[in-house]
C-alpha positions in Angstrom: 93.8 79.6 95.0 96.6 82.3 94.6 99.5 82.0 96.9 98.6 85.7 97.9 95.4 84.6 99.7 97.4 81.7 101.5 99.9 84.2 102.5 97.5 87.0 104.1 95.2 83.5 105.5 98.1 83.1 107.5 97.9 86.7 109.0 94.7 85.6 110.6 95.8 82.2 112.2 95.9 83.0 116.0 99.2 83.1 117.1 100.7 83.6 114.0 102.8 87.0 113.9 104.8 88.7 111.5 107.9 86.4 112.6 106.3 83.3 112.4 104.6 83.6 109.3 107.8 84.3 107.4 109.3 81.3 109.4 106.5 79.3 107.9 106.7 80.4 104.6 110.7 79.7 104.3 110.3 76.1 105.8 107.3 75.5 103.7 108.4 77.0 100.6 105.5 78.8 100.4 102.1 79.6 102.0 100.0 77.4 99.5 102.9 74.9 100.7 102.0 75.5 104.6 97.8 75.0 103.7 98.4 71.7 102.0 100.9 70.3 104.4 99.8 67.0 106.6 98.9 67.2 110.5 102.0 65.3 110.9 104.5 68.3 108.6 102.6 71.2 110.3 103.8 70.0 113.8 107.1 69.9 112.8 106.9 73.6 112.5 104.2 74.8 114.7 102.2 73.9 118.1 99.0 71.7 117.9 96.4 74.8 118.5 97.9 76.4 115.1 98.5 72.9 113.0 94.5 72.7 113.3 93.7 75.9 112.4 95.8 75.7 109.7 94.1 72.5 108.5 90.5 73.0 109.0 91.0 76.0 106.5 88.2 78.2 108.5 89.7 81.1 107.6 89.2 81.3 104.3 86.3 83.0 104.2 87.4 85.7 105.8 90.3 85.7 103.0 87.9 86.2 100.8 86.3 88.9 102.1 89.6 90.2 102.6 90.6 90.0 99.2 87.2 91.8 97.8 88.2 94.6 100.2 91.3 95.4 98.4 90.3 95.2 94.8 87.5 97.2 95.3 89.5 100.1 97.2 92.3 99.5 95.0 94.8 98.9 97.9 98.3 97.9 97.4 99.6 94.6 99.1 103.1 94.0 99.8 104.9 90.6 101.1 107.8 90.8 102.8 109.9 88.9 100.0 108.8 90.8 97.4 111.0 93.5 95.4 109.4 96.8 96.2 108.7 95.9 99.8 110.5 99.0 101.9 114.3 98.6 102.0 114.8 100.1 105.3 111.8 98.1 106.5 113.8 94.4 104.8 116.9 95.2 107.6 114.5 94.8 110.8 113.8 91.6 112.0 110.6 91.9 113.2 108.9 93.7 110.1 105.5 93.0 109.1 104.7 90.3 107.0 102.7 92.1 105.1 102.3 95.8 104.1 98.6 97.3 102.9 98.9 100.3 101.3 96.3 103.4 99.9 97.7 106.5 98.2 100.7 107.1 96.0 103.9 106.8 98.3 107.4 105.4 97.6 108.8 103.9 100.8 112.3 103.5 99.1 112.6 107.1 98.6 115.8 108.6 99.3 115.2 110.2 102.6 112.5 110.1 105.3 112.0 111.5 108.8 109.3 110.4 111.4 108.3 112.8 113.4 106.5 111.7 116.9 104.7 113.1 120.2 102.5 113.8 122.6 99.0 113.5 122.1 98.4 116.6 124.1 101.4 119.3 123.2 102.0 122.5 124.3 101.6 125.6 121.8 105.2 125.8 121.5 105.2 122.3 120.6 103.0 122.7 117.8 105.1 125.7 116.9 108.2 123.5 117.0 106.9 121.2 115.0 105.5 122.9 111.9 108.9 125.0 112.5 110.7 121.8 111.8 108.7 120.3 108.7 109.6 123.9 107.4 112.7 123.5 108.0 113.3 120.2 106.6 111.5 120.9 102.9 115.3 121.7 101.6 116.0 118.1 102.2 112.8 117.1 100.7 111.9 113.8 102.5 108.6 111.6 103.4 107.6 112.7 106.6 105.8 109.6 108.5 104.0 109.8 111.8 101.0 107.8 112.9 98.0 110.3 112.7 97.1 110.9 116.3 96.3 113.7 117.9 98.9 116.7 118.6 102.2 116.3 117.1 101.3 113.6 114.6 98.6 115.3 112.9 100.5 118.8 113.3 103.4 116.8 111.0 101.0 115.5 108.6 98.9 118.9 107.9 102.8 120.7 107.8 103.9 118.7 105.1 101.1 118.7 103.4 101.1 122.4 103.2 104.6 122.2 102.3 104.5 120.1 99.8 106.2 117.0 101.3 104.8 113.8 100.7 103.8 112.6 103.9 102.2 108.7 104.9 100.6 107.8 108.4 101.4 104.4 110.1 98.1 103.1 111.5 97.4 100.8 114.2 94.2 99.3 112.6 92.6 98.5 109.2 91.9 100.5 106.3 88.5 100.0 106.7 88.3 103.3 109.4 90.6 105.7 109.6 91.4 106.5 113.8 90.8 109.1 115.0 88.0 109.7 113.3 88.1 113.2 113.0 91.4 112.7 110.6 89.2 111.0 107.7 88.7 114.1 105.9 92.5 115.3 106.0 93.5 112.0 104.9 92.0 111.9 101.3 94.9 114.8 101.2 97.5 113.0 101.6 96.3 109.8 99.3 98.3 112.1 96.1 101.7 112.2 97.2 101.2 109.8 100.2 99.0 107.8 102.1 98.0 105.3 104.6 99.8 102.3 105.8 99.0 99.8 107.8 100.1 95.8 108.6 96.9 95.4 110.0 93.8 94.0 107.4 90.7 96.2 106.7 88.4 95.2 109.2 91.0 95.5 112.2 90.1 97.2 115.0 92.5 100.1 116.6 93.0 98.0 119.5 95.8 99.5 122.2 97.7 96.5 121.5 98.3 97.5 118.0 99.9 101.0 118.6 103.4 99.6 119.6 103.3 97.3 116.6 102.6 100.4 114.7 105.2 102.0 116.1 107.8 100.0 114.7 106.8 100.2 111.6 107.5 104.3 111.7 111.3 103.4 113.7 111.8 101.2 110.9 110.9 103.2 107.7 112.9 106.4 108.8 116.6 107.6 108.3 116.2 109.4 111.4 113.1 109.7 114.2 112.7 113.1 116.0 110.2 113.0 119.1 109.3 116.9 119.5 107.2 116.5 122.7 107.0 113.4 125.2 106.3 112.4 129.0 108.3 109.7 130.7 106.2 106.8 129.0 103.9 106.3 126.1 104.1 105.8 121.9 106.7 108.5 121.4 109.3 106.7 123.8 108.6 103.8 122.5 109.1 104.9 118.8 111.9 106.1 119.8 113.7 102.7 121.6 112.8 100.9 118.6 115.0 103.3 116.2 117.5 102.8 118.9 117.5 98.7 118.5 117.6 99.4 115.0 120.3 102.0 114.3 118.2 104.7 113.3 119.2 108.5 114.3 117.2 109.8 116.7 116.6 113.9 118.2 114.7 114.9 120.5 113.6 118.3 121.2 114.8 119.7 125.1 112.2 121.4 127.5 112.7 123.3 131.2 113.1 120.6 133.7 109.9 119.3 135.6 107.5 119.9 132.4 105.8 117.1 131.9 105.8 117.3 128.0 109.8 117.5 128.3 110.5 114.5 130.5 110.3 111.8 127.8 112.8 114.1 125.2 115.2 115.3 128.5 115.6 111.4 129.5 116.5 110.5 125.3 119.2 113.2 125.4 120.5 112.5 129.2 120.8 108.8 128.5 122.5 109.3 124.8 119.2 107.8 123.3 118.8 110.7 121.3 120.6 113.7 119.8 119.7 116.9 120.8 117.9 118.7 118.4 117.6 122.7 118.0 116.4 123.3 114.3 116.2 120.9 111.1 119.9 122.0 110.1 120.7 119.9 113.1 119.3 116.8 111.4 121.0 118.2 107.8 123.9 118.4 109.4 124.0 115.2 111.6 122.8 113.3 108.6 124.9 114.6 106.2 122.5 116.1 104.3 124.3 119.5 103.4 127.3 118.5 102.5 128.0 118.2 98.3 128.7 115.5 96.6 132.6 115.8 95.3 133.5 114.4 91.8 135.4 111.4 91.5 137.8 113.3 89.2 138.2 115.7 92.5 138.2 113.6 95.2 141.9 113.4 97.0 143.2 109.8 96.8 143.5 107.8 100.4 146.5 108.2 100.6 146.4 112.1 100.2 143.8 112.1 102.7 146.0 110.4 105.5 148.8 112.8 104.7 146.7 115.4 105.2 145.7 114.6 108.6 149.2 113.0 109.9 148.0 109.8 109.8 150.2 107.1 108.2 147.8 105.0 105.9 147.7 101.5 105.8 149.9 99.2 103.4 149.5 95.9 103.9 145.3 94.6 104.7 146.8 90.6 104.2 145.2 90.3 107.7 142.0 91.4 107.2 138.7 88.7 107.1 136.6 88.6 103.5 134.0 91.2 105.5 136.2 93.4 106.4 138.3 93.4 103.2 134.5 94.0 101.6 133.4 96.9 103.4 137.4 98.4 102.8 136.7 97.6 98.7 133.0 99.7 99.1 134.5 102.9 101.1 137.3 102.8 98.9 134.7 103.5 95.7 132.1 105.3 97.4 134.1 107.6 99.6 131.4 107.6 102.6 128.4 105.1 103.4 126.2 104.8 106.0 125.9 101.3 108.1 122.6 101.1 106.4 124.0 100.7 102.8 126.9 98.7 104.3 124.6 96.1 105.6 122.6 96.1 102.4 125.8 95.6 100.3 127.3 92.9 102.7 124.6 91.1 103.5 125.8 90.4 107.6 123.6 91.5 110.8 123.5 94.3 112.4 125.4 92.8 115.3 128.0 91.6 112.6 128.5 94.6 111.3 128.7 96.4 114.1 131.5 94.6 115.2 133.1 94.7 111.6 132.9 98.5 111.8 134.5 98.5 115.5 137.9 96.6 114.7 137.9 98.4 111.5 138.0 101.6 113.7 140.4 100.5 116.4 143.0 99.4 113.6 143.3 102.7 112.2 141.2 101.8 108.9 138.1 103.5 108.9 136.7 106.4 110.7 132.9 107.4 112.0 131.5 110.1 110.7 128.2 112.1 111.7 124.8 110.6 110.6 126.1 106.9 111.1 128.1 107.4 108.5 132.3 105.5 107.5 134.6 106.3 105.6 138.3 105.2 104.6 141.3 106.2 106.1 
């Protein structure tokens, strides 16, 4: 048997999630490794309940079924290990094992926006909304949202009539698309986008899946906007989880009291989001607009500090090997974002964080809109 059915037999093991799966897998070596391992090994790394489902192999059937499913709808699996599973998706520490995919998307494109709301939205919140995916084809991303009613499907149907590649996060299997209603729309979107889902094809839309979904659309994007939102529900919680994971979030104000505005008013009051007016907002907060300068053009550091009456730094003898590091990458690639820091350093988000932070207070880097550093 192929380590791939092993690895998505373990998705079905009850209480196995995404975390302990890849927990498994690393310990193991490998998910055919975890199968063939003795009573006695699997107890070492899991509870009794989950060492005997793991060795009376009753799943496998299903696997099977499972695996039939997905050649004959040609859908695209992807571990979480594996090269072209979603960069963005790689930082966050509770990503999904596994990724099934239908269409023709690139989740390691250069830019992409989630876009979030109510279920029940206003007519200016429609209006917002298709008003924003306008506004945002000059930056060209993939718009993701999760293909419920209202703002979601408003995002999807924009882009698509835009021409923006657009993919919806589902809480449920590919067997059925949810809402219903949506199935036709959706074969749209399979050219230039398409369906995504950690769930396999014969999952239900259960409620419990929608928060799980929603991580996956915090995770994926460069920046979350929630256009319409009450207090509680998927949109707030979309939106907490780009906070725990450093994404840029917006939120779109309403008049006091509306219901629809609470859930946005309380993201801007409580600094949770940025307040957005119009999709040069997020160009501009993302650092989208601004050129790209020539290396043969671009004023030296110490230029740069002279400019602005700040003495530059001489002597960085005192500086740890991570902080040295991110110095030696600013220095070369005049900005980056935290996100391509952490990629090129390889420390947490906590880690860097804190890197970024001393850096700061000594007078060596400086913050920049969009989440983005630069070199003094």
């Amino acid at each position: 048997m192929s380590e791939q059915l092993y690895r998505i037999a373990l998705t079905k093991i009850q209480g196995i999630g995404a975390i302990t799966a890849k927990q498994l897998v690393k310990r193991a070596g490998s998910a055919t490794a975890v199968f063939q391992s003795s009573q006695k090994e699997l107890l070492k790394m899991t509870g009794i309940a989950t060492a005997k489902q793991i060795l009376n192999q009753s799943v496998m059937d299903w696997t099977n079924k499972e695996l039939e499913f997905i050649d004959k709808n040609q859908i695209k699996v992807c571990f979480f290990d594996e090269e072209y599973y979603p960069n963005r998706l790689k930082r966050v520490h509770d990503a999904p094992f596994v990724l099934y995919g239908q269409g023709n998307m690139d989740l390691n494109t250069q830019r992409i926006v989630a876009i979030v709301g109510t279920r029940s939205p206003t007519r200016c919140g429609l209006e917002i909304c298709e008003s924003l995916v306008e506004g945002l084809k000059k930056y060209n991303p993939l718009i993701i949202s999760g293909l419920a009613y209202g703002i979601d499907i408003t995002a999807h149907r924009k882009a698509v009539e835009m021409g923006l590649p657009t993919v919806a996060v589902m809480g449920n299997g590919l067997r059925r698309i949810y809402p219903r209603e949506h199935e036709d729309f959706t074969k749209k979107m399979l050219e230039t986008g398409g369906l995504l889902t950690e769930f396999p094809h014969d999952q239900d839309p259960d409620r419990e899946h929608f928060p799980m979904r929603n991580r996956i659309i915090a995770g994926l994007c460069d920046a979350l906007i929630v256009v319409e939102s009450a207090r509680k529900g998927g949109s707030m919680i979309s939106a907490l989880y780009a906070n725990d994971y450093h994404k840029d979030v917006f939120a779109i104000p309403g008049r006091v009291g509306d219901l629809n505005s609470m859930g946005c008013n309380h993201l801007i009051k409580t600094h949770k989001a940025n307040i957005l007016e119009s999709a040069a907002d997020i160009g501009y907060v993302m650092g989208w607009d601004e050129p790209i300068e020539s290396n043969a053009e671009t004023p030296t550091t110490v230029a740069k500090a002279a400019r602005k009456g700040v003495q530059p730094p001489l002597f960085t003898s005192h500086l740890t090997a991570p902080e040295q590091h991110i110095l030696n990458l600013l220095q070369v690639s005049e900005t980056l974002t935290s996100d391509q820091l952490l990629k090129e350093t390889g420390v947490t988000y906590s880690q860097m964080a804190g890197l970024l932070l001393t850096l700061e207070m000594n007078g060596l880097v400086r913050a920049l809109p969009g989440k983005r550093y630069a070199k003094i």
